[in-house]
N, C-alpha and C positions, 0 to 999 in steps of 0.2 A: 599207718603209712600212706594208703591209701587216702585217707580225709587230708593228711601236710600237703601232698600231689593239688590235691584238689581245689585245696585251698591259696596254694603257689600259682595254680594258673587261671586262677579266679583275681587274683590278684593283678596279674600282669595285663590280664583284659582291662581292670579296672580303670588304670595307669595308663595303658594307652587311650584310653575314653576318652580320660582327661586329658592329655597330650593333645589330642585330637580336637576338643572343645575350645584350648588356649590356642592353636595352632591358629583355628578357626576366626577367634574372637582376635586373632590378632591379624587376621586377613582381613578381615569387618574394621578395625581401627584404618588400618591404612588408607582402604579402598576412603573412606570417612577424609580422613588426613588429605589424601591427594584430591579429593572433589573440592575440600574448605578451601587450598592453596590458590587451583585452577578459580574459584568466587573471589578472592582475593586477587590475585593476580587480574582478573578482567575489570574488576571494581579498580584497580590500582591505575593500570593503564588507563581506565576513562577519567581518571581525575587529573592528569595532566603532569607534564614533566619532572615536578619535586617528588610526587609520589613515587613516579617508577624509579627516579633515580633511588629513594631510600629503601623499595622494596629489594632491588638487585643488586647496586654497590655500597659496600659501605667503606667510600673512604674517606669519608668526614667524619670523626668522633667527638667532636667537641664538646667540652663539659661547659655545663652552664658557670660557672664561675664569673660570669660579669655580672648577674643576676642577683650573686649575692651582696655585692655591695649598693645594689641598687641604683647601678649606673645606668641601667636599659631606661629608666622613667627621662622622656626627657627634657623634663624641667627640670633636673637636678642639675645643682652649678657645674661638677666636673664633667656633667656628659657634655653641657654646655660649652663649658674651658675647651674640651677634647673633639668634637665631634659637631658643632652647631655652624653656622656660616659666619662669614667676616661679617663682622656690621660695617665696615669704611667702606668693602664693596656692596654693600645690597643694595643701592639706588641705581649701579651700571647693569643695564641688559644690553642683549644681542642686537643690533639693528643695522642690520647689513641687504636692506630694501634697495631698492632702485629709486632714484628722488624722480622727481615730475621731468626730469627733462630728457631722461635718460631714455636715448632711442631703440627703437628694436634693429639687429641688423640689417644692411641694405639688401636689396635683393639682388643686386649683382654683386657679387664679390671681387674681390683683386687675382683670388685663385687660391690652390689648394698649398695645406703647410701640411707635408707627413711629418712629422718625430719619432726617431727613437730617442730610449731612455734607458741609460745604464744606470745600476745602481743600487742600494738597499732602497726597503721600505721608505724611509725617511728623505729621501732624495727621490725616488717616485712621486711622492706625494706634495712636496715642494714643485717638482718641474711640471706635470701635472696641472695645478693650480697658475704656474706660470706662462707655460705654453697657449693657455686659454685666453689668458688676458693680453697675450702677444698678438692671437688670433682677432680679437676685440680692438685693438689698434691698427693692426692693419686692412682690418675688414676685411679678411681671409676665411678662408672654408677649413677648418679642422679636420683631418683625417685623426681616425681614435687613436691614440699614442699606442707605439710599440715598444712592451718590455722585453729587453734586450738582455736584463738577466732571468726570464723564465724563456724565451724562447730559442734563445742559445743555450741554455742546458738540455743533457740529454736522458731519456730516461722518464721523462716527467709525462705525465695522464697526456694524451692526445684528447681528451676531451673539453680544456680547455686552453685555447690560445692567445698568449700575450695579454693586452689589455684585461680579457675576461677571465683570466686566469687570478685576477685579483679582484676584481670589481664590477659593478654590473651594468654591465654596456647600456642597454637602453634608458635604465634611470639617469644616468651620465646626460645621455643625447637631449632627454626630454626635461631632464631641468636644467638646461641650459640653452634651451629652444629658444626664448625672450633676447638670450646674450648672442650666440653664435651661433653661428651654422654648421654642426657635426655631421661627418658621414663615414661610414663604416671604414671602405676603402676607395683608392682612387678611382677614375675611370680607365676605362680599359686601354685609349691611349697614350694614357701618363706612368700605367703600368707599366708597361713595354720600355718606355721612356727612362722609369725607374731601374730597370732590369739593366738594363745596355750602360748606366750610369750618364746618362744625358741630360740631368738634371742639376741646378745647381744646388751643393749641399753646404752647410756653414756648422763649422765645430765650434760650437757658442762655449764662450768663459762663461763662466761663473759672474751671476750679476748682472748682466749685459745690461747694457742705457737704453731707453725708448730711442733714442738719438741711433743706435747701432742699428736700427730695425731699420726705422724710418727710412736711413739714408743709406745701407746698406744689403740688407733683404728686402724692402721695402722693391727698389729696381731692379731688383733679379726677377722677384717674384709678378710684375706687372708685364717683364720682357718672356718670361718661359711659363707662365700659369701654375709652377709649382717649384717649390722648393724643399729641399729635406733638412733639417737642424737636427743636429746629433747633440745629444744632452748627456754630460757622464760627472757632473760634479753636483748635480743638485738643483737649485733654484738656476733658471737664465735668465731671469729682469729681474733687476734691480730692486732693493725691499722697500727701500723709503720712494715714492718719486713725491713730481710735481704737487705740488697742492692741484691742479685743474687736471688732476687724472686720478683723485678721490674714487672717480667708481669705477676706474680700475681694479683700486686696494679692494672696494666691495664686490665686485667679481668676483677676484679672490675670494672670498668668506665666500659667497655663493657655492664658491666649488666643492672647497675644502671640507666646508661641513652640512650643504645641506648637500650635492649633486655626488659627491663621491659614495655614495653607499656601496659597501663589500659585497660579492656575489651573494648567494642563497644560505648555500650550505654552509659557509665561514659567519654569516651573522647568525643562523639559527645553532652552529657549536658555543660560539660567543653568549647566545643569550642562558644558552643550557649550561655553561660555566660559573654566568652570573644567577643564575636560580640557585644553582648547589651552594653558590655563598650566601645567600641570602637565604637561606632555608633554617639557618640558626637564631635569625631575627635579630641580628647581631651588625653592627655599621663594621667595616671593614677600611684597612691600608691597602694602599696599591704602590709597590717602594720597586723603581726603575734601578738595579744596581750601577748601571754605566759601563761594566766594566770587561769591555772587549779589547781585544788583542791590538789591534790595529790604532785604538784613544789613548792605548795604554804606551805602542811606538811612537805616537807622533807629536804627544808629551810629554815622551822621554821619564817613564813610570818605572822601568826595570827592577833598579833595586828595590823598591817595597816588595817584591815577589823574589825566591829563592828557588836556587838550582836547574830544571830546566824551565821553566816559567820565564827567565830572567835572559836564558837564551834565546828562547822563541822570540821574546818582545825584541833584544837586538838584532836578531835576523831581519824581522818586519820593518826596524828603525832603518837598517844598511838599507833593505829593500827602494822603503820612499825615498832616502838620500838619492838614492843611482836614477830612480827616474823624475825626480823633480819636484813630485809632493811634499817634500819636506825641505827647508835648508835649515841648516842647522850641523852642528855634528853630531858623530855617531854616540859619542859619550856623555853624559848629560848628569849632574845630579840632582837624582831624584827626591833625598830630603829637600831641596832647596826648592823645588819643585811644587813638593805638595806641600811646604811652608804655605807656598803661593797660593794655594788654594788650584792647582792645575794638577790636580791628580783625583782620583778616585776617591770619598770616604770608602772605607772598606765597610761590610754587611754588619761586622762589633760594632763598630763606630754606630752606624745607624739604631742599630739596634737597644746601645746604650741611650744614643739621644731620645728616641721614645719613651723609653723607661726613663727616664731620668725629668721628661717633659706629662708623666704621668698615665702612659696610656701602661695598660693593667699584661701580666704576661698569656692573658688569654684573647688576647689580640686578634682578629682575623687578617696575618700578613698574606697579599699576595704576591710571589714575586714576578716581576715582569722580564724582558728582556729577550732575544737570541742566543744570547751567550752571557755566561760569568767566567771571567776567564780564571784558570785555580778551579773549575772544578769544583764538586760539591762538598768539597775541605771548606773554602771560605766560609761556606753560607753555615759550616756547622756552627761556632757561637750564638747565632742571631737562633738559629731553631734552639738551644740553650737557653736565649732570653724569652723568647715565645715560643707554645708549646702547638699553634695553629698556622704553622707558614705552609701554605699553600702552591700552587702553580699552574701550569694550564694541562701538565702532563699528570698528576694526581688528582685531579677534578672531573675526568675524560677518561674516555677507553680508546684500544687501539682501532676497535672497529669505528667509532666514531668518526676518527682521524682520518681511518679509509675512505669516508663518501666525502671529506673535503679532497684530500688527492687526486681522488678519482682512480681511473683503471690506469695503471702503471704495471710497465715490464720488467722481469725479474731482471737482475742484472747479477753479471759475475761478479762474486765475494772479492772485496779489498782487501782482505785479510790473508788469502790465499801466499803460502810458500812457495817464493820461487825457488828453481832447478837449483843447485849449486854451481857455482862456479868452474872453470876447465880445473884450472891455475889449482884446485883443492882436488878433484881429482887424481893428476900429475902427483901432487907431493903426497900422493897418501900411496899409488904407486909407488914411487922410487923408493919410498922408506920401507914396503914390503921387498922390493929386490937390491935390497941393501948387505942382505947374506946375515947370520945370524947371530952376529957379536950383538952383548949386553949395550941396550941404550934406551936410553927413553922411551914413552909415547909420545907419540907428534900429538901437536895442539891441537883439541877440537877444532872444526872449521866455524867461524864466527857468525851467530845465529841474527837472522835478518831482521835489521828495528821496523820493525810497523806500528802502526794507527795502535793505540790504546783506545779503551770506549769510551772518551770521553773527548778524543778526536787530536789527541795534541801529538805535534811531529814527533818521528821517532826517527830520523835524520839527523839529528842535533850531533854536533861531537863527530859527525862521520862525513856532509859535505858544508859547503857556504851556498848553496841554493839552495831551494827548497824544491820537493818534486811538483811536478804537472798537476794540475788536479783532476784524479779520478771520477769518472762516470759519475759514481755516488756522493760523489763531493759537490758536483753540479747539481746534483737533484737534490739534494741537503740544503744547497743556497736557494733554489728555489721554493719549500721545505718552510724557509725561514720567512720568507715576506709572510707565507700564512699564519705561521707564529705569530707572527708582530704584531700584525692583522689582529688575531684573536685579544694578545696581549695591550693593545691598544683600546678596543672596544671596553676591556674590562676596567679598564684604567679611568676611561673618561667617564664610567660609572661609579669609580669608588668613593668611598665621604672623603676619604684624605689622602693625596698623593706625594710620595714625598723622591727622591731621584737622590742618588751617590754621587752623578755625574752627569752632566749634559751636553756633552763634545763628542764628536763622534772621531774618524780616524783620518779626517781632514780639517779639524778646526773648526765647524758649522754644528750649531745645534742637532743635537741627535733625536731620536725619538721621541726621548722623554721630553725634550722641548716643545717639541711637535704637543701632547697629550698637555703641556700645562698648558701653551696658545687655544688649544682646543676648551681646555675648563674655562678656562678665562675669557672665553666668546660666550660660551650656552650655560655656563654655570658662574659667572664671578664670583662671586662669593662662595665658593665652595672651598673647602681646605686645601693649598697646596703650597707646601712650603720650598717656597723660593733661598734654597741657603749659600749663606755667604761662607762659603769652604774654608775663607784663607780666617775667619774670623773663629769659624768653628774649629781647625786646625790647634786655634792660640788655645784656646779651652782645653784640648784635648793636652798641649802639652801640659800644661801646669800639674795636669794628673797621671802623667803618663804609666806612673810605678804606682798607682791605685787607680786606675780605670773602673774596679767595681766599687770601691769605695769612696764616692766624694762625698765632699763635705757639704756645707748645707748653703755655704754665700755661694760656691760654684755650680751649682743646683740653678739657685736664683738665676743667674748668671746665663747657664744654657737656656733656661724659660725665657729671658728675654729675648732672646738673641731668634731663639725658634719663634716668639709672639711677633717680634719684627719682621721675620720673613715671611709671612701671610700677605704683607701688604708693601713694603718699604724692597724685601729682598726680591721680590719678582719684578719690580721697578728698577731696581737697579740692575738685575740681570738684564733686561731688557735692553740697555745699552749697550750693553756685546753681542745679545741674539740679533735682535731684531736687525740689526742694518747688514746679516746672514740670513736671515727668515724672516717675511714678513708675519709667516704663518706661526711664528712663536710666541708673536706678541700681538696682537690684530686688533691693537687699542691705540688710539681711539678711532680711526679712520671706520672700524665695524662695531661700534656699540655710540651709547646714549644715555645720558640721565634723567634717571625719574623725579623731577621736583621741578618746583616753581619757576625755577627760574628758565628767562628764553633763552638766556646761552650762557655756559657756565664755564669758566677757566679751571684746567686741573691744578690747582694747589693745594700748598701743604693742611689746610681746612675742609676742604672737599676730599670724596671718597678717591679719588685718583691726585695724589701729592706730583707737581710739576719739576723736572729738570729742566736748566737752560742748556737744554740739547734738543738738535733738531726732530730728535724722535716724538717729543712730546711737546712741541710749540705750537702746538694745534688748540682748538676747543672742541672739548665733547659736546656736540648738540645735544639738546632737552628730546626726549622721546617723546613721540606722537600722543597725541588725551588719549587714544584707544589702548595705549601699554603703561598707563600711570594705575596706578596702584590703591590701594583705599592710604590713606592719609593714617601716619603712626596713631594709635591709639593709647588711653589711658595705660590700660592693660598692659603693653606692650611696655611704655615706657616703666612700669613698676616690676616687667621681668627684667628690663635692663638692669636697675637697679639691684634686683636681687641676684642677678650673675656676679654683681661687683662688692659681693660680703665676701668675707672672708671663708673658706670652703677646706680646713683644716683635715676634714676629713676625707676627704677626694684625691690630697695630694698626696705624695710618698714615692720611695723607688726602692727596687725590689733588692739592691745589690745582692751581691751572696756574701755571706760573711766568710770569716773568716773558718771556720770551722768545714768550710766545704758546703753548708746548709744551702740549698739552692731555691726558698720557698720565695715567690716572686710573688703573692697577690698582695696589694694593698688593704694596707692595715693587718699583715700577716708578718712584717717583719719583727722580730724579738723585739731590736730594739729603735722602738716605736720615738723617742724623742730626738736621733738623727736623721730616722728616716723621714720624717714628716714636713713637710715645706707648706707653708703660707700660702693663699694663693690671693692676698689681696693685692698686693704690688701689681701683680701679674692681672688682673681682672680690671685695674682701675682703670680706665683708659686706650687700655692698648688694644682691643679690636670693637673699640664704638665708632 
């Protein structure tokens, strides 16, 4: 009995030994563990921003699936087809220099011009770009434009104000040093002068003539040393002028894309956006949906959206009737509409047209934009057809987002329940001293519509105004230029852009416009499809009751139609932007051809095809010997060739069948001899 005792607590010692050993050896791993992480982590952080984003987020999981069709090599014809530059643009570059005659400011001026500027991103950056070249005519002193939607909002960082609030003041000042004379703010007796309102101020239209300046601020500003111009529609001079104010138009380009650079902390989130996409080694879309509330009232878009969607846009439609934005009536049909091509493609739409134009469902989309209006219901199809759509809010963190804002004050919850009513009171009274015969419950008292998260009125059905807008609504609109901002920057970086819609909620090019003007300055040749809505429209009906399943001429059919609008469809838009923005189209007054000849006419032969419209009755000058290029080579000319064989294997669209089967890559579809499209038609010709 004795020896079982002895041998039971010989045992339990033994057991805890070991207990005690694994205990140990698993203190020794971790300590181990946590030392490897902290060598990793310091190695990670010294390699620069793609590392640490993949050590700490992972919200990019991209499978390599482009990789295996062997689309990444890029000599292959489809990457080519999908992903390579126009060849009818690659002879235009950017040249928006100063020519020999072009003086530096006088050193006296006529006096000082202050602006504000109401408005979105897009109308910033138009009046902006226009105000300067107003300043350049009149041989005025620039004060730094005031935005009048960041500094009338309330709530927003006090650490930066207006102008700097978006952009970076002194790169501004100093490349534009040559052109005009910028100065923070006025002096100290024109302040005063400002303050008391003693100054003459001028609410400029939309467009205004060099002629309006000249002969009408031109004399205010000589008799008082300053004037104020209040800008709230966008561009204020005029897009096309004179031919003998050419460097005017290059001013413009001057501003636009080399002097405006975004503050610090908004390009260095933007570039850390653009690392996370490119970290897959993968070319990416950059697809502008359009489709905001206010494009959607002002061309009358209502019915393609249901229920309250459909009310918001007629709310917004009455809204611009009553104050003059719009004329028009409140009722509109909208199929007849976007027959027209004046409505939105929706996100499906887009999304088919890609697929259908060849690019693969592991796509790098990203989407751009302030707003989709619908909410992220629209956009779910298009994440159906690609399974990598992106944005600037899943690419980024929220503290990131904190050092663009800056230090902001908490503000009281929108969301907050007000009191009840007397009137629900009263009746809930009376019916308790009613005395005690059998009757009903009184009707709950009716619970308060407010904001949903995704910001759309909850007014609707209860008044015909819409309320004030809250604290947090200001600071949300201000919120939004830095969006844009970001969403901009990423855009003018993508291989292929392509937009839903390019009207904004006045009828002038919208941002997306803004971003293809911008490619088509510093990238021509880059992908950006210019589409013809009311053309792409007809296609879509023909298919309307098989949208995933077309056939194979109507295939053909979209490929051409998207091959034209590389070159043919951003020329013809251009006759509606441009004489709205200069800045949407900034050809040819800011670029140049590279080849032999001393001055070259854009016609249907040469890389910029001519309209007899005033937009394009100009000549592109031949670019300087120092920006010509080595001369096409051998080599060159036998890749062109081999882009123009037939590339049977490249092409295909992923439709879903019929079964539900949702497998979208190429050369994955069952059945392989509908899916597969030709791609010699489409090669031969149409982007050399």
């Amino acid at each position: 009995m004795m020896k079982w005792v002895s041998m039971k607590s010989e045992g339990k010692m033994l057991f805890k030994s070991n207990l005690k050993l694994v205990a140990l050896a698993g203190l020794v791993l971790s300590v181990l563990s946590l030392f490897t992480h902290f060598l990793l982590a310091k190695h990670t952080y010294n390699n620069g921003i793609i590392s640490e984003y993949h050590s700490s987020v992972t919200i990019i999981s991209w499978m390599p699936k482009f990789k295996k069709s062997d689309l990444s090599i890029n000599n292959h014809p489809s990457y080519r087809r999908l992903w390579a530059p126009v060849r009818r643009l690659e002879s235009l570059h950017p040249h928006a220099n100063r020519s020999g005659d072009y003086a530096a400011p006088e050193m006296e001026s006529t006096g000082f011009i202050f602006v504000k500027i109401r408005g979105g991103f897009h109308e910033i950056r138009n009046a902006i770009s226009d105000v300067v070249a107003v300043s350049r005519l009149l041989n005025a002193t620039l004060v730094i434009p005031e935005i009048q939607s960041t500094t009338s909002s309330k709530g927003i960082s006090t650490q930066f104000k207006s102008f700097p609030y978006l952009y970076n003041e002194d790169q501004f000042i100093a490349a534009l040093a040559k052109d005009v004379k910028i100065v923070k703010t006025l002096p100290k007796n024109l302040k005063g002068a400002r303050r008391k309102k003693e100054i003459p101020s001028f609410k400029v239209p939309h467009g205004a003539s060099p002629y309006f300046y000249l002969h009408h601020v031109l004399p205010m500003l000589t008799k008082h040393s300053v004037v104020e111009l209040l800008v709230s529609s966008g561009g204020c001079l005029q897009s096309i002028l004179p031919p003998h104010l050419v460097e005017h138009q290059k001013l413009r380009c001057r501003v636009a894309f080399h002097a405006l650079w975004f503050r610090e902390e908004v390009q260095n989130l933007a570039i850390k956006i653009l690392n996370r996409i490119r970290a897959s080694g993968q070319p990416f879309i950059a697809y502008d949906p359009g489709m905001t509330r206010d494009a959607l009232a002002y061309y009358g878009c209502a019915e393609l959206f249901q229920d309250v969607h459909t009310e918001l846009i007629m709310h917004r439609r009455a809204w611009m009737i009553k104050r003059g934005i719009l004329k028009g009536n409140l009722s509109s049909d909208s199929a007849e509409q976007y027959r027209n091509g004046l409505c939105p493609l929706m996100p499906e739409e887009i999304g088919i047209l890609l697929r259908a134009y060849g690019y693969s469902s592991d796509t790098i989309i990203y989407i751009s934009g302030g707003e989709v209006f619908g909410g992220l219901k629209k956009l779910i199809p298009l994440h159906a057809m690609f399974e990598n759509v992106v944005d600037r809010t899943s690419l980024s963190s929220p503290l990131e987002w904190d050092k663009v804002y800056g230090r902001e004050a908490n503000l009281v919850d929108q969301y907050s329940i007000p009191p009840p009513s007397a009137n629900v009171g009263m009746r809930s009274q009376a019916w308790k001293n009613s005395g005690p015969r059998p009757r009903p419950l009184p009707p709950p008292p009716a619970r308060p519509k407010m904001y949903n998260v995704e910001g759309w009125w909850g007014w609707v059905a209860e008044s015909d105004d819409e309320p004030e807008s809250t604290i947090m609504e200001l600071r949300t609109n201000a919120h939004r230029l830095l969006w844009e901002a970001i969403d901009y920057m990423v855009c003018i970086e993508a291989d292929v852009f392509i937009t839903g819609f390019d009207r904004d909620g006045k009828g002038n090019p919208n941002l997306a416009s803004l971003v293809a003007g911008h490619r088509l300055y510093r990238s021509p040749a880059s992908r950006t499809y210019g589409l013809d809505r009311k053309e792409i429209v007809k296609l879509f009906e023909e298919i309307r009751d098989s949208l995933y399943q077309p056939n194979r001429t109507w295939i053909t059919s979209l490929r051409k139609q998207l091959r034209r609008s590389l070159t043919d469809g951003l020329l013809e838009e251009s006759k509606i932007s441009k004489p709205r923005s200069f800045l949407a189209f900034p050809v040819p007054e800011c670029s140049c051809i590279a080849d032999d000849s001393t001055k070259r006419s854009v016609n249907t032969s040469s890389p910029m095809p001519k309209f007899e419209n005033p937009v394009f009755s100009g000549l592109v000058d031949q670019c300087p010997s120092w920006m010509k290029g080595p001369s096409s080579s051998q080599s060159r000319e036998e890749t062109e060739e081999e882009n123009d064989k037939d590339d049977s294997a490249s092409s295909g669209l992923f439709f879903w069948l019929s079964n539900g089967n949702q497998e979208g890559d190429i050369g994955d579809v069952s059945n392989k001899e509908e899916a597969l499209v030709e791609d010699q038609e489409e090669l031969e010709g149409g982007e050399r």
